[in-house]
PyMOL Python script that loads the backbone (N, CA, C, O; Angstrom):
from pymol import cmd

cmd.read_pdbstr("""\
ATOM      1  N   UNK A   1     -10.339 -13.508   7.397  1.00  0.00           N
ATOM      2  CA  UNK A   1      -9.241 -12.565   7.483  1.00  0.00           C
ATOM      3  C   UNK A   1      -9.031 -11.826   6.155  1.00  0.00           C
ATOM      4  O   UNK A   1      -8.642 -10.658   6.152  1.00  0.00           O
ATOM      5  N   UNK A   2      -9.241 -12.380   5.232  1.00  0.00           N
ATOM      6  CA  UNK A   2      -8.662 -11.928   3.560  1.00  0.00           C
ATOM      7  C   UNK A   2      -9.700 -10.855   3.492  1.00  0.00           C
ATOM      8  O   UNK A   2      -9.344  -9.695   3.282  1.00  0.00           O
ATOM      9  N   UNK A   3     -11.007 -11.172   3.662  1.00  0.00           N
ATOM     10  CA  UNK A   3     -12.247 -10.499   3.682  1.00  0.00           C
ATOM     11  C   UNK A   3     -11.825  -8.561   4.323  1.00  0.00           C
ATOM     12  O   UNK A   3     -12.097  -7.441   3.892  1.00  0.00           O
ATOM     13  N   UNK A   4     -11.124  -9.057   5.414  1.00  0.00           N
ATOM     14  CA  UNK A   4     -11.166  -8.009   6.674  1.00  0.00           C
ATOM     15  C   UNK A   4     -10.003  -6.509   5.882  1.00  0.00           C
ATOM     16  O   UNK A   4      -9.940  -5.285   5.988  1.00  0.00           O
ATOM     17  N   UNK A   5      -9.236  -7.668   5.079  1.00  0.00           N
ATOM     18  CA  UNK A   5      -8.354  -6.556   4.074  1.00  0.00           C
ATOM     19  C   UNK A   5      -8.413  -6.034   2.967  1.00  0.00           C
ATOM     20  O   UNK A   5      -7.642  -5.437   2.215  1.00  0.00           O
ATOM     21  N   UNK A   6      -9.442  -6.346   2.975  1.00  0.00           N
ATOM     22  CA  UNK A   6     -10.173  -6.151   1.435  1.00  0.00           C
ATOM     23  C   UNK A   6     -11.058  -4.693   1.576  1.00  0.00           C
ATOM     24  O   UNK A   6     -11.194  -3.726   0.826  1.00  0.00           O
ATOM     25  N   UNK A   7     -11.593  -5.047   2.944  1.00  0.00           N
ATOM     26  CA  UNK A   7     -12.604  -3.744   3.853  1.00  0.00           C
ATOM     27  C   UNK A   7     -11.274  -3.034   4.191  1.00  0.00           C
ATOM     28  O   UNK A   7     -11.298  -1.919   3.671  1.00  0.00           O
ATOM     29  N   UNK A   8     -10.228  -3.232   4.801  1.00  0.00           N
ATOM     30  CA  UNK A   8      -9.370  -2.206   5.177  1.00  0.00           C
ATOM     31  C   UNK A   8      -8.524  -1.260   3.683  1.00  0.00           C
ATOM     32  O   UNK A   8      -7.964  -0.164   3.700  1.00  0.00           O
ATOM     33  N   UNK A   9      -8.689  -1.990   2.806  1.00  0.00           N
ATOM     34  CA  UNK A   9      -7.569  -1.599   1.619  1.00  0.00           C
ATOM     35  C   UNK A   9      -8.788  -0.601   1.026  1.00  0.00           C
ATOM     36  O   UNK A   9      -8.400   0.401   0.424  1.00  0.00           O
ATOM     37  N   UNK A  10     -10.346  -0.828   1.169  1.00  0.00           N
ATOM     38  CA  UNK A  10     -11.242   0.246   0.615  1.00  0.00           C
ATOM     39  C   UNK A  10     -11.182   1.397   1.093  1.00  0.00           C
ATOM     40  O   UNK A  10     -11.079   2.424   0.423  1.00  0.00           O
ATOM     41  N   UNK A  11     -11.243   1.327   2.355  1.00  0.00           N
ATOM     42  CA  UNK A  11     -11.674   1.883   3.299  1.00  0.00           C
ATOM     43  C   UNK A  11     -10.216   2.892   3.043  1.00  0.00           C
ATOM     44  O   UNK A  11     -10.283   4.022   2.558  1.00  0.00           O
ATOM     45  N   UNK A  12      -9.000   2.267   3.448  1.00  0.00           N
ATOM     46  CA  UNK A  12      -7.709   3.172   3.345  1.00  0.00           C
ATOM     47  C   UNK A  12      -8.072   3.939   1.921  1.00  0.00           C
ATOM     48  O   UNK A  12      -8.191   5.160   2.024  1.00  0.00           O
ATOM     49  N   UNK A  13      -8.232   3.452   0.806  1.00  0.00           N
ATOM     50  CA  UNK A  13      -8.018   4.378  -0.126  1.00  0.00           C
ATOM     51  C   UNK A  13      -9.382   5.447  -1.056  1.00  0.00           C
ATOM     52  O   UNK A  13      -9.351   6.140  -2.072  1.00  0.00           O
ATOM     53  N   UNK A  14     -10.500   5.075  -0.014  1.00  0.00           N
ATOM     54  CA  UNK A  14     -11.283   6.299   0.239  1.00  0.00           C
ATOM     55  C   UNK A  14     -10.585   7.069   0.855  1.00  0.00           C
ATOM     56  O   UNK A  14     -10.259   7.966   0.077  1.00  0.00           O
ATOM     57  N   UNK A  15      -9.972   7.300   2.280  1.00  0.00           N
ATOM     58  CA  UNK A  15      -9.301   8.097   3.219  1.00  0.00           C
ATOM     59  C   UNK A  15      -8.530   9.469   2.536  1.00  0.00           C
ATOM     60  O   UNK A  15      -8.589  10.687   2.702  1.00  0.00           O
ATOM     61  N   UNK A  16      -7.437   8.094   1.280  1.00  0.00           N
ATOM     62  CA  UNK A  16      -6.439   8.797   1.219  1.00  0.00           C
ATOM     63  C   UNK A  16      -6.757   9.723  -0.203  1.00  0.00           C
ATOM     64  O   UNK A  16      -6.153  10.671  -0.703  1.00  0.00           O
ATOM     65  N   UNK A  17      -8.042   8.955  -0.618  1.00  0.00           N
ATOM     66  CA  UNK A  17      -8.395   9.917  -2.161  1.00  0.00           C
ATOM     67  C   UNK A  17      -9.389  11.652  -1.710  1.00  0.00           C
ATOM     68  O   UNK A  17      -9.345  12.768  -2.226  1.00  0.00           O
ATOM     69  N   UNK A  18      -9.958  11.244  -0.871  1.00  0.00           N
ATOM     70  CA  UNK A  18     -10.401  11.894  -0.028  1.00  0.00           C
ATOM     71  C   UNK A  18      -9.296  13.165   1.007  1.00  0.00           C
ATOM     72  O   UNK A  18      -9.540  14.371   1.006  1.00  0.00           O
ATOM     73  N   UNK A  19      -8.305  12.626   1.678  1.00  0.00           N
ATOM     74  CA  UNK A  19      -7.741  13.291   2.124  1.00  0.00           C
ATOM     75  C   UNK A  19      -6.933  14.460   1.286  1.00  0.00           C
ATOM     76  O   UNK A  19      -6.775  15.651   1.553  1.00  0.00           O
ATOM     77  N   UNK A  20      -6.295  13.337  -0.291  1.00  0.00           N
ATOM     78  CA  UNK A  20      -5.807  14.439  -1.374  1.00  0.00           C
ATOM     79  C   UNK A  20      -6.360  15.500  -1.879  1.00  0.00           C
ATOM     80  O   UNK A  20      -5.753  16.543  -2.121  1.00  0.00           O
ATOM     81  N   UNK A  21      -7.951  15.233  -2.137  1.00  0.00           N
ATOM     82  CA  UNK A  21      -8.631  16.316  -2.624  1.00  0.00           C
ATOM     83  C   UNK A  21      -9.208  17.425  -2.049  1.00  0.00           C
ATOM     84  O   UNK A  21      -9.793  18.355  -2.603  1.00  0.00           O
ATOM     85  N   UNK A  22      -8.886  17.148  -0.354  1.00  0.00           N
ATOM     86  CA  UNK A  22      -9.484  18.219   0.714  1.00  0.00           C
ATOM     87  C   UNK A  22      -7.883  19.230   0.655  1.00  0.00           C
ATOM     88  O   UNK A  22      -7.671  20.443   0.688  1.00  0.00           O
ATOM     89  N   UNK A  23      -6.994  18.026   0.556  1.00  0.00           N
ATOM     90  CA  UNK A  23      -5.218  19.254   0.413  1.00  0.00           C
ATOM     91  C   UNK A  23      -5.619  19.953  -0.682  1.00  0.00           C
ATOM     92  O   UNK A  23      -5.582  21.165  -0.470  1.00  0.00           O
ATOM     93  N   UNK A  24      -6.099  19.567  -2.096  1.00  0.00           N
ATOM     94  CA  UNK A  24      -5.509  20.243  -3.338  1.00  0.00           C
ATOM     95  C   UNK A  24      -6.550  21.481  -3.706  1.00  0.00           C
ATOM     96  O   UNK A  24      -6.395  22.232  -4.669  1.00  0.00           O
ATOM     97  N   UNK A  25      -8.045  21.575  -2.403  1.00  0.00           N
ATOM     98  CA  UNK A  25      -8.343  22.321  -2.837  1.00  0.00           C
ATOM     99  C   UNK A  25      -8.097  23.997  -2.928  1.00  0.00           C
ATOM    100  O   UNK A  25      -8.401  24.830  -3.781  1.00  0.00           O
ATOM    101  N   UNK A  26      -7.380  24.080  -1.599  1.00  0.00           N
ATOM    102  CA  UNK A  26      -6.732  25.683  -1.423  1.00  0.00           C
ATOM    103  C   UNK A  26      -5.611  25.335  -2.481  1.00  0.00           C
ATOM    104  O   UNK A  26      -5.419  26.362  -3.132  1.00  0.00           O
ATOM    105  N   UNK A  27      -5.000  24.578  -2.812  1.00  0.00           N
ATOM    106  CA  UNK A  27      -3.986  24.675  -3.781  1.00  0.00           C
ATOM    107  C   UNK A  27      -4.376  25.184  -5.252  1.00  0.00           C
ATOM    108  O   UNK A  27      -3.661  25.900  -5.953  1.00  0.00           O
ATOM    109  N   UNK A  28      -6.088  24.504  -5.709  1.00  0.00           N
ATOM    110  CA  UNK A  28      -6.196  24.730  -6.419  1.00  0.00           C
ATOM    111  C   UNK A  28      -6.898  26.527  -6.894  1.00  0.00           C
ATOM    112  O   UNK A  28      -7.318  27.059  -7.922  1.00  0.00           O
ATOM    113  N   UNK A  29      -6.682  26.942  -5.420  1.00  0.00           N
ATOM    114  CA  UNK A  29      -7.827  28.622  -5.416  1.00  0.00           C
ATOM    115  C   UNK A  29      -6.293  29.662  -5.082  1.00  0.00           C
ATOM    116  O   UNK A  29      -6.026  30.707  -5.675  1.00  0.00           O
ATOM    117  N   UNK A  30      -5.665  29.173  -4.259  1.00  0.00           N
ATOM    118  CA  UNK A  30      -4.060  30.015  -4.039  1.00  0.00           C
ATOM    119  C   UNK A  30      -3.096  29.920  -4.633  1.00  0.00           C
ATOM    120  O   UNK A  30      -2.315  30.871  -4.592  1.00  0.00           O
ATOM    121  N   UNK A  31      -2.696  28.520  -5.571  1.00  0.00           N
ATOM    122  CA  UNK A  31      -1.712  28.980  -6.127  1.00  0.00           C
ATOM    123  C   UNK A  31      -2.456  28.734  -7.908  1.00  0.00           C
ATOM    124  O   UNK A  31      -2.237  29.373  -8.937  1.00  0.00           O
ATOM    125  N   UNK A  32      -3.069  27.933  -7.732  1.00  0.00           N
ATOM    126  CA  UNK A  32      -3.036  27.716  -9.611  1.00  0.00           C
ATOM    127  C   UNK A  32      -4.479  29.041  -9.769  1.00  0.00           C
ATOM    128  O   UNK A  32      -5.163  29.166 -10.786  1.00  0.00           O
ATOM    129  N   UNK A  33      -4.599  29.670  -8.809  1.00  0.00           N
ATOM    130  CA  UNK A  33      -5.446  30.896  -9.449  1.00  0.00           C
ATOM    131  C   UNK A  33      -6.781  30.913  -9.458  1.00  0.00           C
ATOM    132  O   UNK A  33      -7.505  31.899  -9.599  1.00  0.00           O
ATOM    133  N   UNK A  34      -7.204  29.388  -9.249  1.00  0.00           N
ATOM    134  CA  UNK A  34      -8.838  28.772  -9.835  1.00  0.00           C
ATOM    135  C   UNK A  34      -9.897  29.332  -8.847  1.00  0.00           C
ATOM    136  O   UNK A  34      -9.764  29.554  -7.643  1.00  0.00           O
ATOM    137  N   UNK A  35     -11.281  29.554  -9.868  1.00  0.00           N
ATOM    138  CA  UNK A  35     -11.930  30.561  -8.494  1.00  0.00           C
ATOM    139  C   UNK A  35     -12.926  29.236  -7.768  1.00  0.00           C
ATOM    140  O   UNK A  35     -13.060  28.126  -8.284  1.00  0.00           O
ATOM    141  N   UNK A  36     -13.283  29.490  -7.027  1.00  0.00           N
ATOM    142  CA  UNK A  36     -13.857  29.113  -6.308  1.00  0.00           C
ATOM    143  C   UNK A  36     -14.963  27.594  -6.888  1.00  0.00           C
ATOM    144  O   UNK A  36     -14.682  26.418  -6.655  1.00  0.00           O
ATOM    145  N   UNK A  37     -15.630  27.859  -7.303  1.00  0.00           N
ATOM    146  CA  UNK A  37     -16.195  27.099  -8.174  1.00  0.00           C
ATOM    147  C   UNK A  37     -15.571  26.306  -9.395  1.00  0.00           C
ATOM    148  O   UNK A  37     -16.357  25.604 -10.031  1.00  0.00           O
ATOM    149  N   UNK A  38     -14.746  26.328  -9.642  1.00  0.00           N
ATOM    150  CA  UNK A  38     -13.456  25.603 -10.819  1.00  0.00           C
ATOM    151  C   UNK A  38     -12.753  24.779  -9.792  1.00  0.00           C
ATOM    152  O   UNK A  38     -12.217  23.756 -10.217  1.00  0.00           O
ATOM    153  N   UNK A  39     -12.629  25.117  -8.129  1.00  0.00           N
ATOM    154  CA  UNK A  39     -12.133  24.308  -7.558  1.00  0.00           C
ATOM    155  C   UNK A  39     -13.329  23.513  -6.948  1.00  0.00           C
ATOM    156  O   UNK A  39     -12.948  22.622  -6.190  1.00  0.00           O
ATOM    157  N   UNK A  40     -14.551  23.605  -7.077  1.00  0.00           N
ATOM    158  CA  UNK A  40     -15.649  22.713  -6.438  1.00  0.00           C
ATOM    159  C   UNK A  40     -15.715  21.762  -7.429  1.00  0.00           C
ATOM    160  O   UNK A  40     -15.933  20.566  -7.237  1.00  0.00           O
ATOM    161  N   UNK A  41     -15.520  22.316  -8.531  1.00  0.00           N
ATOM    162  CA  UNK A  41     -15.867  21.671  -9.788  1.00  0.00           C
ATOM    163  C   UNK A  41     -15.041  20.221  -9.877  1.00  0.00           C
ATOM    164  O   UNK A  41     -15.510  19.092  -9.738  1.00  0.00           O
ATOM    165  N   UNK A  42     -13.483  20.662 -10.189  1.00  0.00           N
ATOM    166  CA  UNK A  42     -12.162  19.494  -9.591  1.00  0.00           C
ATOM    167  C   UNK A  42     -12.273  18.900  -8.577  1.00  0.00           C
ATOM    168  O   UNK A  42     -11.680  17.821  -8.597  1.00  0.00           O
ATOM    169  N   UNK A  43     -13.022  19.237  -7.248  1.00  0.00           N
ATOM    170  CA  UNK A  43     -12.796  18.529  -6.360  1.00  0.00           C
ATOM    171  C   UNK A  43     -14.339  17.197  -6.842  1.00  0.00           C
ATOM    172  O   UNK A  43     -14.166  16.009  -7.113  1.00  0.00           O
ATOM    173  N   UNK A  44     -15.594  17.881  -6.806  1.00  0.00           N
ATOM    174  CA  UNK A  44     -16.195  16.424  -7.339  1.00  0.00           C
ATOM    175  C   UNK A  44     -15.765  15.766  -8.363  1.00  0.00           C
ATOM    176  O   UNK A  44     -15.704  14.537  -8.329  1.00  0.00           O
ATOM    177  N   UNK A  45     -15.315  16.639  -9.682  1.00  0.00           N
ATOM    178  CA  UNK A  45     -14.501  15.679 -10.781  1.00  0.00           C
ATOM    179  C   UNK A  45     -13.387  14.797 -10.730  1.00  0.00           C
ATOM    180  O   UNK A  45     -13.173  13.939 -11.586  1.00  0.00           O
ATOM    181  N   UNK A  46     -12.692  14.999  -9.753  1.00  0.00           N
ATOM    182  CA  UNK A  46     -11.938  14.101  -8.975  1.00  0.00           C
ATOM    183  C   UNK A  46     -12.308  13.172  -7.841  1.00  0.00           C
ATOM    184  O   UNK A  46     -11.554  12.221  -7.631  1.00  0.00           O
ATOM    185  N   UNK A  47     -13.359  13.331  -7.099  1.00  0.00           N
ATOM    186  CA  UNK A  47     -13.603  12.114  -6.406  1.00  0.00           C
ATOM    187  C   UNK A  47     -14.786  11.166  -7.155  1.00  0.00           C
ATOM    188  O   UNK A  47     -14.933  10.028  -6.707  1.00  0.00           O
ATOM    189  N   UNK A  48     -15.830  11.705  -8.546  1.00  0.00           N
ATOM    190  CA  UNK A  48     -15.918  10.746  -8.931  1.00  0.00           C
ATOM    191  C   UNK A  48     -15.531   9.606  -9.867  1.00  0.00           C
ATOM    192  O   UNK A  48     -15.997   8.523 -10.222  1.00  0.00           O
ATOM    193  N   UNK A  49     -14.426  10.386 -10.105  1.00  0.00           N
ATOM    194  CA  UNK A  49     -13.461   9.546 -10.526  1.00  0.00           C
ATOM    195  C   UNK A  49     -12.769   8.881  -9.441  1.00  0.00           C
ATOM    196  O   UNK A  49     -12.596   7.681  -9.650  1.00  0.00           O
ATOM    197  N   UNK A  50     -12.350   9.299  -8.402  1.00  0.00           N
ATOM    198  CA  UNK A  50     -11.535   7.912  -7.302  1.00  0.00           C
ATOM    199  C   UNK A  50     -12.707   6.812  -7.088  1.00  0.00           C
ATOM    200  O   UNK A  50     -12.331   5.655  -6.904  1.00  0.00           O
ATOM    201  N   UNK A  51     -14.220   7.104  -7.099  1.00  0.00           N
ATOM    202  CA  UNK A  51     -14.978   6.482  -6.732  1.00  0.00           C
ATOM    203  C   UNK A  51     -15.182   5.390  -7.818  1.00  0.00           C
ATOM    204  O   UNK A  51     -15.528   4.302  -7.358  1.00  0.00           O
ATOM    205  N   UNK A  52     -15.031   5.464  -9.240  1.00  0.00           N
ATOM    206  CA  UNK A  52     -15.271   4.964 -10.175  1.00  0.00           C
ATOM    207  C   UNK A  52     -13.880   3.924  -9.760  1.00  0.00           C
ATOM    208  O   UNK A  52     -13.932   2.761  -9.358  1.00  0.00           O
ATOM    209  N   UNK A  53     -12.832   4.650  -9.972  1.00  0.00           N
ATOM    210  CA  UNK A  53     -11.848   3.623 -10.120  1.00  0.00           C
ATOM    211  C   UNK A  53     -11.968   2.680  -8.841  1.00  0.00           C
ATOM    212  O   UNK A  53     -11.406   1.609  -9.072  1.00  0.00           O
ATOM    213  N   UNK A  54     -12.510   2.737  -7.600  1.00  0.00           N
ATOM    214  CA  UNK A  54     -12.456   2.127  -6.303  1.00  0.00           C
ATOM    215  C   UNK A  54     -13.345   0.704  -7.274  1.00  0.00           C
ATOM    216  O   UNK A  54     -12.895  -0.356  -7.710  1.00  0.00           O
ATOM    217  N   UNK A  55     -14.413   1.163  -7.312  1.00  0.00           N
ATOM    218  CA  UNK A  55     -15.511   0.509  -8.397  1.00  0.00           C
ATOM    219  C   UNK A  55     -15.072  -0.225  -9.493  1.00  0.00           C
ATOM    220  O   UNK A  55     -15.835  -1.164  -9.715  1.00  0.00           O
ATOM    221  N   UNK A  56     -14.190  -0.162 -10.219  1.00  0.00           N
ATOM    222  CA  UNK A  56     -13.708  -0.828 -11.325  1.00  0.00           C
ATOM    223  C   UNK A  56     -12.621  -1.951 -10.947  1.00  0.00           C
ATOM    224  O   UNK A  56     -12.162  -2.757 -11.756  1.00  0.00           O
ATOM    225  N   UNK A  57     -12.213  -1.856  -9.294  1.00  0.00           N
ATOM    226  CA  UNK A  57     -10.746  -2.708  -8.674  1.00  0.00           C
ATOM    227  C   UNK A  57     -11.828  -3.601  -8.033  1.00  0.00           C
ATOM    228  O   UNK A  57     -11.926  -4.739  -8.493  1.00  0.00           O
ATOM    229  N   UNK A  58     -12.603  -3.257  -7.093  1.00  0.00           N
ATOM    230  CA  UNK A  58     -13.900  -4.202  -6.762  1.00  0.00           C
ATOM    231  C   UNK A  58     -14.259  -5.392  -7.655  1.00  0.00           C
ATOM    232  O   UNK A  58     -14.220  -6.603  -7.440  1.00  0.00           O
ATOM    233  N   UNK A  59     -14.699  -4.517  -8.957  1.00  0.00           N
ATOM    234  CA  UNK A  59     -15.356  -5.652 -10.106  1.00  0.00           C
ATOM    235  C   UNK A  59     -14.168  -6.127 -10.590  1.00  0.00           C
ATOM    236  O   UNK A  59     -14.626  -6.701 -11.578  1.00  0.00           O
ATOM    237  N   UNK A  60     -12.767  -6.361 -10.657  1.00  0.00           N
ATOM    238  CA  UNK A  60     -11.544  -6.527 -11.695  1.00  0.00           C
ATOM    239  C   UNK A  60     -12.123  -6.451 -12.703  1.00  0.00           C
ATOM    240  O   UNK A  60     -12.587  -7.473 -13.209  1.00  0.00           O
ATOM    241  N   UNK A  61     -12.240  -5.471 -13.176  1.00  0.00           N
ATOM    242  CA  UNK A  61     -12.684  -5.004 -14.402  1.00  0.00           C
ATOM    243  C   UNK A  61     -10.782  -4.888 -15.292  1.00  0.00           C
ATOM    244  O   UNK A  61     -10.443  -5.016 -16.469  1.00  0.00           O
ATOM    245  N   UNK A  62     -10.129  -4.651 -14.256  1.00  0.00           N
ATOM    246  CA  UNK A  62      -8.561  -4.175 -15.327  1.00  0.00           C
ATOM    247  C   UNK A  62      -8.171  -5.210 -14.656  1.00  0.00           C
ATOM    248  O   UNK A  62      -8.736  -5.987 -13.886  1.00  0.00           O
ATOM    249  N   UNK A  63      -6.291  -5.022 -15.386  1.00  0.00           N
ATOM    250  CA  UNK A  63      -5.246  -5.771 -14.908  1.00  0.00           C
ATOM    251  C   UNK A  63      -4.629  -4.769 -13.390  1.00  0.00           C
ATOM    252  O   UNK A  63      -4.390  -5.187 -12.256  1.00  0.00           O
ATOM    253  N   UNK A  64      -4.512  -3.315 -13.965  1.00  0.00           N
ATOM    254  CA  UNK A  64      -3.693  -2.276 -13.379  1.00  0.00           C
ATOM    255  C   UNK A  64      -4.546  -1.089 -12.811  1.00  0.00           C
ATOM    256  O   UNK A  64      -5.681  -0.779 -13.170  1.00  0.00           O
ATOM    257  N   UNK A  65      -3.877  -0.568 -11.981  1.00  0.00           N
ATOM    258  CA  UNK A  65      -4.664   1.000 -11.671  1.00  0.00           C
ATOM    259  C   UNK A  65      -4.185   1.618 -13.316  1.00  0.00           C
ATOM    260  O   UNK A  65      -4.858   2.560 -13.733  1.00  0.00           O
ATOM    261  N   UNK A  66      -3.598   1.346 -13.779  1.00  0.00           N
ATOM    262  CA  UNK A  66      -3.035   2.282 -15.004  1.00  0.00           C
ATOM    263  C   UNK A  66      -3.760   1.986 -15.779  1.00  0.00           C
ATOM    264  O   UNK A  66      -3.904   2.991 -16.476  1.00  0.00           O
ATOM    265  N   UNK A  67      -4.574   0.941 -16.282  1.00  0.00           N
ATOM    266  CA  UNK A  67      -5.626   0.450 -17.127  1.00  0.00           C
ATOM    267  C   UNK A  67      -6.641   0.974 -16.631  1.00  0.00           C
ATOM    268  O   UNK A  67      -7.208   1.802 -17.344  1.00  0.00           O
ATOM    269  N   UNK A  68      -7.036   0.780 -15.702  1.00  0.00           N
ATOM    270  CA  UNK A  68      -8.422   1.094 -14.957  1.00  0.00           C
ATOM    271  C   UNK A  68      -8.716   2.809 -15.143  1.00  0.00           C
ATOM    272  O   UNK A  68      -9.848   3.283 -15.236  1.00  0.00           O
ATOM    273  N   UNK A  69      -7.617   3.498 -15.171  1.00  0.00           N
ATOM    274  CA  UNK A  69      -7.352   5.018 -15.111  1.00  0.00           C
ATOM    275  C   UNK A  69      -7.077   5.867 -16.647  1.00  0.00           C
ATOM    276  O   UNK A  69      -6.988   7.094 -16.674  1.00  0.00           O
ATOM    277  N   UNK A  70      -6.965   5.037 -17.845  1.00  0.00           N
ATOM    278  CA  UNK A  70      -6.842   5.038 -19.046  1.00  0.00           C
ATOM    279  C   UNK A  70      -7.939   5.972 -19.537  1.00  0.00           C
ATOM    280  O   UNK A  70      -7.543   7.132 -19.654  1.00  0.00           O
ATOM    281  N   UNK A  71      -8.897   5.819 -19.776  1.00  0.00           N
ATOM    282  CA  UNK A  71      -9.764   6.595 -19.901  1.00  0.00           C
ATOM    283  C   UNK A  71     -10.264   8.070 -18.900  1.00  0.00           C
ATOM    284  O   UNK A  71     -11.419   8.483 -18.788  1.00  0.00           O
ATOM    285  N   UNK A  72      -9.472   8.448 -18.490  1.00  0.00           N
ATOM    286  CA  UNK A  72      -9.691   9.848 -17.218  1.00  0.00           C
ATOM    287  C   UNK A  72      -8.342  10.555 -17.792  1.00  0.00           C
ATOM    288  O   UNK A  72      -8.164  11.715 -17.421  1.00  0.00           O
ATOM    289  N   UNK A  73      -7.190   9.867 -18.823  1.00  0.00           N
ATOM    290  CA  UNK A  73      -5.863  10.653 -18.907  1.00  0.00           C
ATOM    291  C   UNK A  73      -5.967  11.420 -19.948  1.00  0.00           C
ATOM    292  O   UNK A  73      -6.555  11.158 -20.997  1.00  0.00           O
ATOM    293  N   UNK A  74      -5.367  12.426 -19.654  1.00  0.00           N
ATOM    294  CA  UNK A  74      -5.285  13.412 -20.917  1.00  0.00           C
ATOM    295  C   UNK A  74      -4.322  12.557 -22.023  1.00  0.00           C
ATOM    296  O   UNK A  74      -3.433  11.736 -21.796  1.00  0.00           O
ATOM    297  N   UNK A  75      -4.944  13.167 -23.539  1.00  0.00           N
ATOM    298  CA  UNK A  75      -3.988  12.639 -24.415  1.00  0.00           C
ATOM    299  C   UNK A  75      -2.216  12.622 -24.227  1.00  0.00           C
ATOM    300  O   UNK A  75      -1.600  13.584 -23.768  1.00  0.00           O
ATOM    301  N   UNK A  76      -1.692  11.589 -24.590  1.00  0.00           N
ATOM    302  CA  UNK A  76       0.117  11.685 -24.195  1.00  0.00           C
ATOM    303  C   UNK A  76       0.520  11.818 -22.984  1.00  0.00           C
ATOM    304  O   UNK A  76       1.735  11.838 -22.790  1.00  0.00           O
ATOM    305  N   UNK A  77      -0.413  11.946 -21.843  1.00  0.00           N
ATOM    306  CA  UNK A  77      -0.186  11.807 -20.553  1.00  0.00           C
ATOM    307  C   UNK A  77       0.382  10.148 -19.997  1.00  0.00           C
ATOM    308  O   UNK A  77      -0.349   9.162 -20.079  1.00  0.00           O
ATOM    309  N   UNK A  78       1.327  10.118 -19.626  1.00  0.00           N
ATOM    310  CA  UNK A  78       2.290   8.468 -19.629  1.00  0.00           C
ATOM    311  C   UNK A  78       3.012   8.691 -17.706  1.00  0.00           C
ATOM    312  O   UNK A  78       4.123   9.115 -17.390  1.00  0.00           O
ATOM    313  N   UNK A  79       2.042   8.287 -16.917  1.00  0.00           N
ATOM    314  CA  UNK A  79       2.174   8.193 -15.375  1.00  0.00           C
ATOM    315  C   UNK A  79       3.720   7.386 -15.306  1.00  0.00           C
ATOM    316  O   UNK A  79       4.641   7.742 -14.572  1.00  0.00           O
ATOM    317  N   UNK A  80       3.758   6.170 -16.297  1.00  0.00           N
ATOM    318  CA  UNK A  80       4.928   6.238 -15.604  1.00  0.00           C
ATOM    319  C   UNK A  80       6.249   6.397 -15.989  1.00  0.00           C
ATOM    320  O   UNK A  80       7.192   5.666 -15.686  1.00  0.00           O
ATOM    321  N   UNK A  81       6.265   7.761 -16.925  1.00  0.00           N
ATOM    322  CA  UNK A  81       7.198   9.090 -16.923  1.00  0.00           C
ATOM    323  C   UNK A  81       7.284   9.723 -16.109  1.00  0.00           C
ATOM    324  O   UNK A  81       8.283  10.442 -16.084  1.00  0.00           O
ATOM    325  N   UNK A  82       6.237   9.824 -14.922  1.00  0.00           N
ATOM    326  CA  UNK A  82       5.936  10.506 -14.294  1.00  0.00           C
ATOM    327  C   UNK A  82       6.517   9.965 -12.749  1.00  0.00           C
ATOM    328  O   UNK A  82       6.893  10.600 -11.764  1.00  0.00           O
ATOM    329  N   UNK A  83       6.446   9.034 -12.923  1.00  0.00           N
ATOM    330  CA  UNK A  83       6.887   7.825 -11.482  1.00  0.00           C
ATOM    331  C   UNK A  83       8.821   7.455 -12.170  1.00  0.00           C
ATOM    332  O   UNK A  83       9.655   7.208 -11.299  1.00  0.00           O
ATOM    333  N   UNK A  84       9.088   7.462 -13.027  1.00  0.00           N
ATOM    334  CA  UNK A  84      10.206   7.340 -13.453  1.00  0.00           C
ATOM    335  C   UNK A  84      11.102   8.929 -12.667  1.00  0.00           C
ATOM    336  O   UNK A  84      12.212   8.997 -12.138  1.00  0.00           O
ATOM    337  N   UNK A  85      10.385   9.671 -12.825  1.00  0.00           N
ATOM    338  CA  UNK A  85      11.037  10.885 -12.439  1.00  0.00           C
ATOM    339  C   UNK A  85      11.512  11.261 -11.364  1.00  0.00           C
ATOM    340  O   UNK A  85      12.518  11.938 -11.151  1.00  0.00           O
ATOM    341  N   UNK A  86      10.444  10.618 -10.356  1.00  0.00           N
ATOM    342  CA  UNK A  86      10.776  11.001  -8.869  1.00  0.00           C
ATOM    343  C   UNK A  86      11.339   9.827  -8.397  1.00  0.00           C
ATOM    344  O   UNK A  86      11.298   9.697  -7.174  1.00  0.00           O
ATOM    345  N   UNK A  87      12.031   8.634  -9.254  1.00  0.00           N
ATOM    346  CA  UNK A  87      12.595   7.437  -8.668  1.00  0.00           C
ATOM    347  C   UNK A  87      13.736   7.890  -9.004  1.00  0.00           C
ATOM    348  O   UNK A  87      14.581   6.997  -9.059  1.00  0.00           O
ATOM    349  N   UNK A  88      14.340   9.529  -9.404  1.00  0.00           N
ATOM    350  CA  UNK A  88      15.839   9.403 -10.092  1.00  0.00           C
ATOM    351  C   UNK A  88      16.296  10.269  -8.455  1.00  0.00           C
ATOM    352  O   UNK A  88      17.469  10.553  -8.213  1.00  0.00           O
TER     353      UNK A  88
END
""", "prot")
cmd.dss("prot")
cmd.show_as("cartoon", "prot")
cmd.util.cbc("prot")
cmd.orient("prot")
């Protein structure tokens, strides 16, 4: 059984990393301006990064998604300033 959620919790968050980056790509060509290719570009630079991090929770390589994701953040970028914000 533990096994079976382990396959479902991958599986869900391919879906949903996947599903984000198929939304953000007209977002990224209609509203933030980006041409066409700047958004092909983000969309693989972003899923191989979900793929890496899927990869790094597999191996427990970290403690956190926030550790695991440390190295992909822009300098002074602090997520949970960011999660603080939309909890007000």
């Amino acid at each position: 059984m533990q096994q079976n959620k382990v396959i479902g919790g991958a599986l869900a968050a391919q879906i949903i990393g996947l599903g984000r980056e198929i939304l953000d790509y007209p977002i990224n060509i209609f509203v933030k301006n980006r041409s066409i290719q700047e958004a092909n570009n983000d969309f693989l630079n972003d899923m191989k990064i979900n793929y890496s991090g899927q990869n790094m929770a597999r191996e427990n390589k970290y403690n956190s998604v926030f550790d695991a994701c440390d190295k992909y953040r822009p300098n002074g970028y602090n997520p949970l300033e960011r999660l603080q914000y939309y909890r007000k």
